[in-house]
C-alpha positions in Angstrom: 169.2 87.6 152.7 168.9 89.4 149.4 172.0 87.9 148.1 171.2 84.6 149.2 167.7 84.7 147.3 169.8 85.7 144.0 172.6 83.5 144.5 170.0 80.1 144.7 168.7 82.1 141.0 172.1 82.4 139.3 173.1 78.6 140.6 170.1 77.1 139.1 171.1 79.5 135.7 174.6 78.2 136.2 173.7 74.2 136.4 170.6 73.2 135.0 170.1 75.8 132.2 173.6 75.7 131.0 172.6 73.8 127.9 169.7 76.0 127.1 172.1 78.7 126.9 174.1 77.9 124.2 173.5 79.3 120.3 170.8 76.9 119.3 168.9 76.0 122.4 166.1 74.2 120.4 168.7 71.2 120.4 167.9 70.1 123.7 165.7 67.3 123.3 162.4 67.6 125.1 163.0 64.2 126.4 165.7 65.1 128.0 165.0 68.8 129.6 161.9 70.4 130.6 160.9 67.3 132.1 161.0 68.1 136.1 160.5 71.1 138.0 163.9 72.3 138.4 164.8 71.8 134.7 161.4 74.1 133.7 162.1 76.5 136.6 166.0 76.7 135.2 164.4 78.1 131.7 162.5 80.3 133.2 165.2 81.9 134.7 166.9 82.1 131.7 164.2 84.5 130.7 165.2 87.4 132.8 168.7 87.3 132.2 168.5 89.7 128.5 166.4 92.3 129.9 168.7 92.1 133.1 171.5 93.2 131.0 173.3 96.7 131.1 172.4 97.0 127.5 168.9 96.5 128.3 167.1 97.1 131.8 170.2 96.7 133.8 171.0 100.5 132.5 171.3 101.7 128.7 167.4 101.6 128.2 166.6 103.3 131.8 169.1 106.5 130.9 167.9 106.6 127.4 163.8 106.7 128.6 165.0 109.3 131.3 167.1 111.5 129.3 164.1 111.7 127.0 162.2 112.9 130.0 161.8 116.9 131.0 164.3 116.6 134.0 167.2 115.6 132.8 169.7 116.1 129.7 172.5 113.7 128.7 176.0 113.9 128.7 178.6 112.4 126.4 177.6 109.9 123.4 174.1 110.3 124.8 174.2 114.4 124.6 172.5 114.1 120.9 169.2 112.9 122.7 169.2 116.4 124.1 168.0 117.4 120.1 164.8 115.3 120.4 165.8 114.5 116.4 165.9 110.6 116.5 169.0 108.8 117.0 172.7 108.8 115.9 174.3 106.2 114.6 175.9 105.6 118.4 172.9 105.4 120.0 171.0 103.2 116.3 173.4 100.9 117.9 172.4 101.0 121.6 168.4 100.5 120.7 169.4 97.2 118.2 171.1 95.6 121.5 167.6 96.3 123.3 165.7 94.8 120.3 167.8 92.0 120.1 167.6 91.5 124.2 163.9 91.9 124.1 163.9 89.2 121.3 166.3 86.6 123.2 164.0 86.9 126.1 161.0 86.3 124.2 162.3 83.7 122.3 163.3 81.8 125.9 159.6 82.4 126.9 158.5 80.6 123.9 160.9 78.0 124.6 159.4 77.0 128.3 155.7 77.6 126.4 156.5 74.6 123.7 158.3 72.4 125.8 157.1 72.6 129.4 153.4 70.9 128.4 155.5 67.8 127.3 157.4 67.4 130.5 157.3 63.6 131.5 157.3 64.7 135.3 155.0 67.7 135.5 151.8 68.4 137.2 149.1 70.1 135.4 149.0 72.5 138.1 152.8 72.7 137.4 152.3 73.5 133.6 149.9 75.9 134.7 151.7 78.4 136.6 155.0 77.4 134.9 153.6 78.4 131.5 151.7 81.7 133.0 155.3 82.8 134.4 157.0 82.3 130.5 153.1 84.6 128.8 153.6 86.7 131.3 157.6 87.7 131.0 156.9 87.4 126.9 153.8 89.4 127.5 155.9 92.2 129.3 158.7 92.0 126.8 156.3 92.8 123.6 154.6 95.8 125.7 158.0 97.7 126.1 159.2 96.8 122.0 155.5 98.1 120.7 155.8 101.0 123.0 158.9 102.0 121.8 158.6 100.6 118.4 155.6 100.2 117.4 153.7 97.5 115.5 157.1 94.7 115.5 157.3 91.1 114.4 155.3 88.9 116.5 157.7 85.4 117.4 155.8 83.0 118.8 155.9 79.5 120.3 154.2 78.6 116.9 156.9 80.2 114.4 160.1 79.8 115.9 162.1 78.4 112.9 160.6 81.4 111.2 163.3 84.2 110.4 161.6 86.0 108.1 157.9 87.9 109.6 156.7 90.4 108.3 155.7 93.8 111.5 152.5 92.9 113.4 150.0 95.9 113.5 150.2 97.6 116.5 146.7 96.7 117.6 147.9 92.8 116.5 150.8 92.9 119.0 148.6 94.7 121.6 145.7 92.0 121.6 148.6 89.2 122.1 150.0 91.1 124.9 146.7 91.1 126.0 146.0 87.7 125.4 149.3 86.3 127.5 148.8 88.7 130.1 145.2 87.9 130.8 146.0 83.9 130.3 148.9 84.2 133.1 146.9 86.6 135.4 144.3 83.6 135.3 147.3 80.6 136.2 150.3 82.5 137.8 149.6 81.7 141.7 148.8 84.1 144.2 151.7 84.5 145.6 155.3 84.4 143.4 157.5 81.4 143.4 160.5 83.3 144.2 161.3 86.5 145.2 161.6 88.5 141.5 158.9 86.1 139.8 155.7 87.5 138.8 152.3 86.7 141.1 148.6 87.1 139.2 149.1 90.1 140.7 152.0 91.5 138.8 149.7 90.2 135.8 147.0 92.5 136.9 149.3 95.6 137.1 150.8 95.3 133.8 147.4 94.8 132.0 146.6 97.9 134.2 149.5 99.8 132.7 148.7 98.4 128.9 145.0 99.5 129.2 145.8 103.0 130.2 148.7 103.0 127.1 145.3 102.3 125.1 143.4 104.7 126.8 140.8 101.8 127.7 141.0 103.7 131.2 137.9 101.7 132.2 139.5 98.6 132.3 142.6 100.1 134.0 140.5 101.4 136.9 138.5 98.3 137.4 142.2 96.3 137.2 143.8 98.8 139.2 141.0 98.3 141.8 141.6 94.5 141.9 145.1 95.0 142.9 144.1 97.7 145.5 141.3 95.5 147.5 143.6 92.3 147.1 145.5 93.9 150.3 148.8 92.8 149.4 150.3 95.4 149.4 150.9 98.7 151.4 153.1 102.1 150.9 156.5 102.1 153.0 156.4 104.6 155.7 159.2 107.2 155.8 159.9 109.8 158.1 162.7 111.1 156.4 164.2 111.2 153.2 166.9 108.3 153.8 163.9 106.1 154.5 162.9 105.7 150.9 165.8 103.0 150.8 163.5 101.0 152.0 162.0 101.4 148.8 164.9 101.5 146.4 167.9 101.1 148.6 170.3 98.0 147.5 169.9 96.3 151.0 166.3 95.4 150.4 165.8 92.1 149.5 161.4 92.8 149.2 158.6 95.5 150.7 155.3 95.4 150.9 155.2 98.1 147.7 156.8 95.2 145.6 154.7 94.3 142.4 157.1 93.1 140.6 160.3 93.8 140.8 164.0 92.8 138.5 166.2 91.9 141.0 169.8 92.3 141.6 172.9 91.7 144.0 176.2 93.0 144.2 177.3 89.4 144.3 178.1 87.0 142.5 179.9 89.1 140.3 178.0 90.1 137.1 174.6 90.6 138.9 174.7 94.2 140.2 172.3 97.0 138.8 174.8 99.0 136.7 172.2 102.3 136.3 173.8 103.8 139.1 176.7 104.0 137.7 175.9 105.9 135.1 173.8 108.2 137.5 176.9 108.8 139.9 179.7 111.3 139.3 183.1 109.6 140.3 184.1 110.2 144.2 180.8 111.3 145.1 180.4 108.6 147.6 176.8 107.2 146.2 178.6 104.4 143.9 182.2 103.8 145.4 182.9 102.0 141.9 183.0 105.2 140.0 180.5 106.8 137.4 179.6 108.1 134.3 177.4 111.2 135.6 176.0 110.5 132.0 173.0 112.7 132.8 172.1 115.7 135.0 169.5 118.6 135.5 169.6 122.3 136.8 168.1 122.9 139.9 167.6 126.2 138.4 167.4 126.3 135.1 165.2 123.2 134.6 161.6 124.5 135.9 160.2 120.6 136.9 163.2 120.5 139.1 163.1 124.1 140.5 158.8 124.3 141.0 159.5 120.8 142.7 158.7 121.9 146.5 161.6 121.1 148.6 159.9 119.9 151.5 158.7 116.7 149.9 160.9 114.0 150.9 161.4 112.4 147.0 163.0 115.7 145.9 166.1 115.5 149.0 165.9 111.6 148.3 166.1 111.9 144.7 169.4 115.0 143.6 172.4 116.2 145.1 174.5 119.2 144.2 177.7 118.2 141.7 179.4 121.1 140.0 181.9 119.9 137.1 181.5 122.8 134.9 178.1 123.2 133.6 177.1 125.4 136.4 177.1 125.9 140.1 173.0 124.6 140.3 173.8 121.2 138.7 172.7 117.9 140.1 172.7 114.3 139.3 170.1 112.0 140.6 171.0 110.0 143.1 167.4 107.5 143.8 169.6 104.2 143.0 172.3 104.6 145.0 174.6 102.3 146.8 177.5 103.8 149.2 179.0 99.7 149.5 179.0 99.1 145.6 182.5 97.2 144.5 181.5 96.6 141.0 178.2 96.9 140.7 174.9 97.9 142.8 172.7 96.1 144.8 169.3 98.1 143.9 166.4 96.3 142.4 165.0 98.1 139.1 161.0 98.7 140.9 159.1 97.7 137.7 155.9 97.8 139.1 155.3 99.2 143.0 152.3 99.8 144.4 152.3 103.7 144.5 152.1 103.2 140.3 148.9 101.1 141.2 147.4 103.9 143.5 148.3 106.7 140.6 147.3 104.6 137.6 143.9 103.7 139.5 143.6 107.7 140.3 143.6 108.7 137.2 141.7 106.1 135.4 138.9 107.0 137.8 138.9 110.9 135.9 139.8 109.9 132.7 137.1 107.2 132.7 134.3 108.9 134.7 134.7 112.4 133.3 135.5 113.7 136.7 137.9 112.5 140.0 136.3 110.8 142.4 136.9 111.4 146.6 138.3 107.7 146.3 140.8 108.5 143.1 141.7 111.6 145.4 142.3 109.9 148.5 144.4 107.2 146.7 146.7 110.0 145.2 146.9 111.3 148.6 148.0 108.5 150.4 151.1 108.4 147.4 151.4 112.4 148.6 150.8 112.0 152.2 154.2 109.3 152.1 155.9 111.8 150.6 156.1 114.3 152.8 156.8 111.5 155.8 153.5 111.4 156.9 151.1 108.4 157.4 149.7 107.3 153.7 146.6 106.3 155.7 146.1 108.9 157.9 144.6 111.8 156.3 145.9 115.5 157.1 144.5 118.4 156.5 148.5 120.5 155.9 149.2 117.7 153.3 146.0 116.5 151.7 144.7 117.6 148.4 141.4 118.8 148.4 139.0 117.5 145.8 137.2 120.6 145.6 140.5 122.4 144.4 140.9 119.7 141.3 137.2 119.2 140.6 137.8 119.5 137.2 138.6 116.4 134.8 141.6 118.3 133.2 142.8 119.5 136.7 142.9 116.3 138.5 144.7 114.0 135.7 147.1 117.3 135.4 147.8 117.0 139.4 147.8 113.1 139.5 150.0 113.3 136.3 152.7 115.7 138.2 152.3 113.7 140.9 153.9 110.5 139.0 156.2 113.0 137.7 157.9 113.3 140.9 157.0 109.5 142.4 158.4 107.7 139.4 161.6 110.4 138.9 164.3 108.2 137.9 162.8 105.0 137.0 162.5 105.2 132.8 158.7 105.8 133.1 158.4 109.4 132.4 158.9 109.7 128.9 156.1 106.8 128.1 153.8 108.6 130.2 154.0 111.6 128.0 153.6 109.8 125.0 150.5 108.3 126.1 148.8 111.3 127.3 149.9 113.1 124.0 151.7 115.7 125.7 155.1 114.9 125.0 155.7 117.7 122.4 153.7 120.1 124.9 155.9 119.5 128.1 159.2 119.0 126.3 158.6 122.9 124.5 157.6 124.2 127.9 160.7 122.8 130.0 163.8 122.6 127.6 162.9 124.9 124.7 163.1 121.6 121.8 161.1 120.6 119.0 160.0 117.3 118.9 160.4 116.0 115.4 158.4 112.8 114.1 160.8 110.4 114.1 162.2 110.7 117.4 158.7 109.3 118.9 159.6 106.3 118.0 163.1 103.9 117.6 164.1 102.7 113.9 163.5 99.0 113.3 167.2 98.0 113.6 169.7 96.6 111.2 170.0 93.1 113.1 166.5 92.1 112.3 165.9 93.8 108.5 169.3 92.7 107.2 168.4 89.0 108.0 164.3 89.0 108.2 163.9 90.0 104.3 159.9 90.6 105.3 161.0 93.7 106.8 161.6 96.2 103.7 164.5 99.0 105.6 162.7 101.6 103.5 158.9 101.0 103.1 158.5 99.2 106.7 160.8 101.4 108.6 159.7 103.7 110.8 158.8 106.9 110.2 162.1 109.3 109.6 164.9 106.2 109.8 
């Protein structure tokens, strides 16, 4: 079922969008596409297919945001990460193919924005959700560049023809966010039109996650909360470790923890989710294709890892022992894995799940309030409860934490914060969360004995964009260190 759900979204790529994709999609008359339902729906999907890619989502962004992260170390051309000095000039080149991705999809968003309201054959209603889908991915694409970049050139629908734009503010390229995100939670429908498209929902959880970036926790718990009482979604039950494919396995075509989801296939060829392979040591038997094992941990050495209590069900779900000569307690992750890989891996990248929801309403709560709440504390719980293969809904005095123990402000965002730790292991969220709370320099000292220097906290404004956009000054608007 999964693959048949992707195949009817690479065919519509393949057909009707075929012209959109060439160099200089703006030659496409409006008259001509954009017109009916399929031909809009066709540029949609164009949309995903940058951030899709291995240079992007698909894998080199993922290993650089976990390497970056107090679990694991890189291997190879990404060992210099390790420094927590900026970037080298391999990986300068890595982040410019994200920029340049995030940029193609965002410039395909505003594509569908300017073109769908003229369609000859379109419903309001159809313009509606159609043009909350394109705000919302364009939305999404500008919260992970200013995250990572800072304040960046802000390409609109408006200024297309526009090459040279001068670096938004920050705060500029936050309120747009804000502005798409809240116009398509308002017109995206209620429930997605395909499996992989975003619902208002999805909307709701990435304004959640972009008012808790800017600390507004209040919004982000009252967002949160929406989500939560919607009842549309639920935890996954496991009973044992192996169950948490139900989450993240590549078999799963949807759960009822899917927010919003990038999906993959194995097939057709070129759609797999290539991050396992870089996960994966060859021979192993978790990616039959092969692997990179670009990055690791120490199950003894590294004290998130070895303090991790081994009867939670994430830690035996998430490592496995591979020795290959940097010590008999290595291990390589192995969340994404998939054992009937040929080229590449059936997993879907979990963007936003509901156990994020539950932990980024939990702490809101505390960081808004001043203290946890028995509601923020049972929501963590029912995350913690799942973890250890237990009912999320059912509470339980051997797993439970107990409110009275984390009464504090400081002590329940610490414990919700570990908590996420060990939920999102794996999934390129770690490192953002740090930033955010202001703790990165704090947790990275603690755990692997580095400095953080300034410029590593955030990515050089890359060569593609200043050597053409002559707005952008590669000394005085560069970032800090670059």
């Amino acid at each position: 079922m999964k693959q048949s759900i992707l195949f009817l979204f690479i065919i519509c790529l393949m057909t009707s969008c075929s012209k959109k994709l060439e160099e200089h999609p703006k030659s496409i008359a409006a008259e001509v596409f954009y017109n009916t339902p399929s031909e809009v729906e066709a540029g949609l999907n164009a949309i995903y297919i940058p951030i899709r890619r291995v240079s992007t989502i698909g894998a080199l962004y993922l290993c650089q945001q976990e390497i970056y992260a107090e679990y694991l170390y890189g291997r190879g051309s990404h060992a210099p990460l390790n420094d927590y000095n900026g970037l080298d000039n391999t990986n300068i080149t890595r982040i410019n193919s994200m920029w340049t991705d995030f940029y193609e999809s965002i410039r395909d968003a505003n594509i569908v924005i300017e073109k769908a309201p003229l369609g000859k054959s379109l419903t309001e209603a159809d313009i509606k959700k159609y043009l909350g889908e394109a705000r919302f991915l364009r939305g999404l694409c500008y919260f992970y560049l200013v995250r990572n970049w800072n304040g960046v050139p802000l390409r609109t629908e408006n200024n297309m023809d526009s090459i040279n734009l001068a670096r938004a503010t920050a705060t500029d390229v936050y309120n747009y966010i804000i502005a798409d995100l809240e116009w398509a939670e308002q017109n995206l429908p209620d429930n997605p039109r395909l499996v992989g498209a975003p619902s208002k929902w999805s909307a709701k959880s990435v304004l959640t996650d972009v008012y808790m970036t800017l600390h507004q926790y209040d919004k982000a718990r009252d967002k949160a909360l929406e989500v939560i009482n919607a009842a549309k979604y639920a935890l996954v039950k496991v009973t044992v470790a192996d169950d948490f494919d139900k989450v993240f396995g590549p078999d799963i075509s949807s759960s009822t923890e899917e927010v919003f989801y990038l999906k993959y296939a194995r097939t057709p060829s070129g759609q797999g989710f290539s991050y396992p392979q870089y996960a994966h040591y060859p021979n192993s038997g978790y990616y039959p294709p092969g692997g990179y094992y670009t990055f690791y941990s120490d199950s003894e050495q590294n004290s998130f890892v070895k303090n991790w209590d081994k009867n939670d069900l994430r830690y035996t779900y998430c490592w496995y022992a591979k020795t290959f000569g940097l010590g008999a307690t290595t291990i390589l992750l192995k969340k994404f894995s998939d054992k009937s890989a040929v080229t590449a891996g059936g997993n879907d990248y979990p963007m936003y799940r509901y156990a994020d929801i539950l932990l980024f309403y939990a702490e809101a709560v505390a960081q808004a309030g001043g203290t946890p709440s028995s509601d923020a504390m049972e929501k963590l719980n029912m995350v913690h409860r799942r973890a250890y293969g237990k009912d999320p809904l059912t509470p339980d005095a051997t797993i439970d934490f107990k409110l009275s123990d984390f009464s504090s402000q400081q002590a329940f965002i610490d414990l919700v914060v570990k908590e996420r730790g060990y939920e999102n292991c794996g999934e390129g969220k770690r490192w953002l969360d740090l930033k955010r709370l202001g703790i990165a320099q704090q947790v990275i000292a603690a755990i692997k004995g580095k400095t953080i220097t300034e410029r590593h906290m955030l990515w050089p404004i890359p060569t593609v964009e200043y050597n053409y956009n002559t707005a952008i000054n590669p000394t005085t608007n560069q970032n800090p260190g670059y």
